[in-house]
Backbone as CSV, one residue per row, in Angstrom:
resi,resn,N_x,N_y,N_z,CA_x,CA_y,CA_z,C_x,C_y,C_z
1,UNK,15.843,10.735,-7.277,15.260,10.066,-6.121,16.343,9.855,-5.079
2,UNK,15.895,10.380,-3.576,16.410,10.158,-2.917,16.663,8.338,-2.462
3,UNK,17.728,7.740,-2.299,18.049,6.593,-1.326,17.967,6.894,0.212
4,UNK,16.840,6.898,1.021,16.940,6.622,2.276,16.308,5.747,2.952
5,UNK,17.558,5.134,4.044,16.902,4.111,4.570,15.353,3.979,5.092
6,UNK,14.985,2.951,4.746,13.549,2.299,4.901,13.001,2.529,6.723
7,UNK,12.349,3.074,6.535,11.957,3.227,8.793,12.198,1.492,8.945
8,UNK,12.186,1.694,10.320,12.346,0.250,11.000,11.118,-0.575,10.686
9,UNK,9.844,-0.488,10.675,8.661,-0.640,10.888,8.001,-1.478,9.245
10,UNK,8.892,-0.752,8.257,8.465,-1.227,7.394,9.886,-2.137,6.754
11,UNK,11.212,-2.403,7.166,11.768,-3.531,6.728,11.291,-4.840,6.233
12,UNK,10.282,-5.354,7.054,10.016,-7.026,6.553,9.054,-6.570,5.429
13,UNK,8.852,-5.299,4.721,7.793,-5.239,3.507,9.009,-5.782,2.132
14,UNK,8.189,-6.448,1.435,9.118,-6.413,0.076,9.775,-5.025,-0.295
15,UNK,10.765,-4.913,-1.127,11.527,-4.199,-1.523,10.685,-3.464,-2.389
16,UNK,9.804,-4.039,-3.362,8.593,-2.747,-4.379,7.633,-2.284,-3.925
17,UNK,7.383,-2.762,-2.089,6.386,-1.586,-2.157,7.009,-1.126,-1.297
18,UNK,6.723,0.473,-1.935,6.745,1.832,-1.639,5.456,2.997,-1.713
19,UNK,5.918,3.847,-0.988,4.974,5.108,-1.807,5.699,5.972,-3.159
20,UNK,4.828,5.868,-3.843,4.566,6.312,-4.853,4.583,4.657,-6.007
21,UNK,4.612,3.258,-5.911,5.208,2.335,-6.419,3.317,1.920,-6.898
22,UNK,3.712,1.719,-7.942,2.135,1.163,-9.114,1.933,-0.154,-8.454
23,UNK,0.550,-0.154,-7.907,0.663,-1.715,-7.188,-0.580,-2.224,-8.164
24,UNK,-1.089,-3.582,-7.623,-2.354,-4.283,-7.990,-3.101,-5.105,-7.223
25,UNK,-4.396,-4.463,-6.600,-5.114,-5.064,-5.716,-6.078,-6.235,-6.817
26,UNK,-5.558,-7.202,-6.046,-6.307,-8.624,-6.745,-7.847,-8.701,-6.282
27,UNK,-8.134,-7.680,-5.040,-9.109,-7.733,-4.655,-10.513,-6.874,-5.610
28,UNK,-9.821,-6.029,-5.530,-10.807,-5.090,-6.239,-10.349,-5.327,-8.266
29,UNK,-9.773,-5.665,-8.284,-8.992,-5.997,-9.826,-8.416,-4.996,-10.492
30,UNK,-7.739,-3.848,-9.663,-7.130,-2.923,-9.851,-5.755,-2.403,-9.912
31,UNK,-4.902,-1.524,-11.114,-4.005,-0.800,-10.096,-4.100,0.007,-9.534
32,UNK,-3.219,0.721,-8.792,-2.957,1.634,-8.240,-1.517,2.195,-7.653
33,UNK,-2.167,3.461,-7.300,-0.361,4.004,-6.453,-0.251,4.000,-5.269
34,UNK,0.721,3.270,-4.385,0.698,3.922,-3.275,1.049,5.320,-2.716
35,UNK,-0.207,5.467,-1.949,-0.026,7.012,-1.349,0.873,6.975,0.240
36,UNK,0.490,6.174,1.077,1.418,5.707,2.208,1.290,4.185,2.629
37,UNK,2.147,4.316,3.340,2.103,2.981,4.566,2.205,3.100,5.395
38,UNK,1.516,2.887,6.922,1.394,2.981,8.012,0.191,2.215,9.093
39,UNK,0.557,1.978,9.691,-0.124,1.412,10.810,-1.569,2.257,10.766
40,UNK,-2.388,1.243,10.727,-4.095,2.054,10.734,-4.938,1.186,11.611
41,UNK,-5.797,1.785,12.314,-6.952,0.987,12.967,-8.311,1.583,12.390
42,UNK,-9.323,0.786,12.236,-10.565,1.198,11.332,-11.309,1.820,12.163
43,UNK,-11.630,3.015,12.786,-12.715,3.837,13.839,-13.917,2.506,13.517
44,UNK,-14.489,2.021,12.659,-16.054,1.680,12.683,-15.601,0.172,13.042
45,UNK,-14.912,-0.644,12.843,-14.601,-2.156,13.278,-13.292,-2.309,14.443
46,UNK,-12.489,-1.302,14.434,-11.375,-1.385,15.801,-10.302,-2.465,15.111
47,UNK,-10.671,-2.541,13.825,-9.894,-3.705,13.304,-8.212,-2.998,13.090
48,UNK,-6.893,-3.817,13.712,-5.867,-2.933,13.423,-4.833,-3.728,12.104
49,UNK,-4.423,-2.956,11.267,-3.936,-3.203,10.109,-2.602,-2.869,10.756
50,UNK,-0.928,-3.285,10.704,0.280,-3.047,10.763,0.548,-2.748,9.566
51,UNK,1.450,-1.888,8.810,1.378,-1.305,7.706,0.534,-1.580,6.902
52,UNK,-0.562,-0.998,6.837,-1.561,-0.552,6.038,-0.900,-0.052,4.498
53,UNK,-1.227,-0.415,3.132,-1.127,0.361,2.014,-2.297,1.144,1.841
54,UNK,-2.244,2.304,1.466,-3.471,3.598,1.276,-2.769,3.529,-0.293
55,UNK,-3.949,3.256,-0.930,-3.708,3.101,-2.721,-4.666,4.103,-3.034
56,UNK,-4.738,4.495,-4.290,-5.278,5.549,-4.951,-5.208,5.445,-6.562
57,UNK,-6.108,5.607,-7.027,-5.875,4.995,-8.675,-5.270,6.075,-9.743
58,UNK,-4.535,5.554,-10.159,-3.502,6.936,-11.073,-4.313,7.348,-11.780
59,UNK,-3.702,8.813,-11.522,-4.870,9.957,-12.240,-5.585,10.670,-10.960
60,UNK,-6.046,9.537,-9.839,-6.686,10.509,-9.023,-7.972,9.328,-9.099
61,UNK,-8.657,9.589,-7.332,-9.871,9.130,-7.227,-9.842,8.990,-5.591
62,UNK,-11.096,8.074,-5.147,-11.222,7.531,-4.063,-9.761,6.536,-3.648
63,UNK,-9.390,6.875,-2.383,-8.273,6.154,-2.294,-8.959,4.755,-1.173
64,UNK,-8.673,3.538,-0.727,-8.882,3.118,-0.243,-7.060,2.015,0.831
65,UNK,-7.593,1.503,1.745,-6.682,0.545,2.076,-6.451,-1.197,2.104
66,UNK,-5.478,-1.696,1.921,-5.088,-2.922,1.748,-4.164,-3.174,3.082
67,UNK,-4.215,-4.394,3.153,-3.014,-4.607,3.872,-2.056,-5.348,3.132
68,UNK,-0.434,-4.863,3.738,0.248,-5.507,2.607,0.466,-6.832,1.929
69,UNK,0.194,-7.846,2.587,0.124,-9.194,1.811,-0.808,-9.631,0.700
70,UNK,-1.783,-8.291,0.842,-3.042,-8.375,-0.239,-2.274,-7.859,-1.735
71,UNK,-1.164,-6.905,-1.673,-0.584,-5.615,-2.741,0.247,-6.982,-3.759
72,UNK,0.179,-6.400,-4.744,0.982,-7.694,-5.688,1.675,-5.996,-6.171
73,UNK,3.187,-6.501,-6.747,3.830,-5.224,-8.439,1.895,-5.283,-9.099
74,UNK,2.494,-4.486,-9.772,1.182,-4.230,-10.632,1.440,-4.832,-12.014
75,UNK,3.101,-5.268,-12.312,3.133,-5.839,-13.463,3.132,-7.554,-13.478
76,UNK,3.130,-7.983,-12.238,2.217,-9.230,-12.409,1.628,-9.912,-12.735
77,UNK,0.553,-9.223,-13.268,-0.938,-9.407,-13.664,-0.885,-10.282,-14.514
């Protein structure tokens, strides 16, 4: 694994999330992986998310988004 610095944009995120990092949405009662992070706005609500997590459940599936204060480690639980 490469060490490279973190973009500017995502500094104030905790240090474990990343992409590819096993998270756990408390919402849905799930883990998952992150696939990215990035700034998203929802086309159907205009609602804008600042780093957005795009999770996806290991193994493969429907991926959906969180925003990051929602993402817990996944070993938390």
């Amino acid at each position: 694994m490469i060490d490279a610095p973190r973009p500017a944009s995502h500094q104030a995120l905790p240090a474990w999330l990343f992409e590819g990092a096993r998270v756990y949405d408390p919402g849905r009662d799930r883990e998952a992986v992150v696939q990215a992070i990035a700034d998203f706005e929802d086309p159907a609500t205009r609602r804008f998310i600042k780093n957005a997590v795009f999770l996806r459940p290991e193994g493969g599936g429907r991926e959906w988004i969180v925003a990051p204060e929602v993402a817990r480690p996944a070993e938390e639980r």
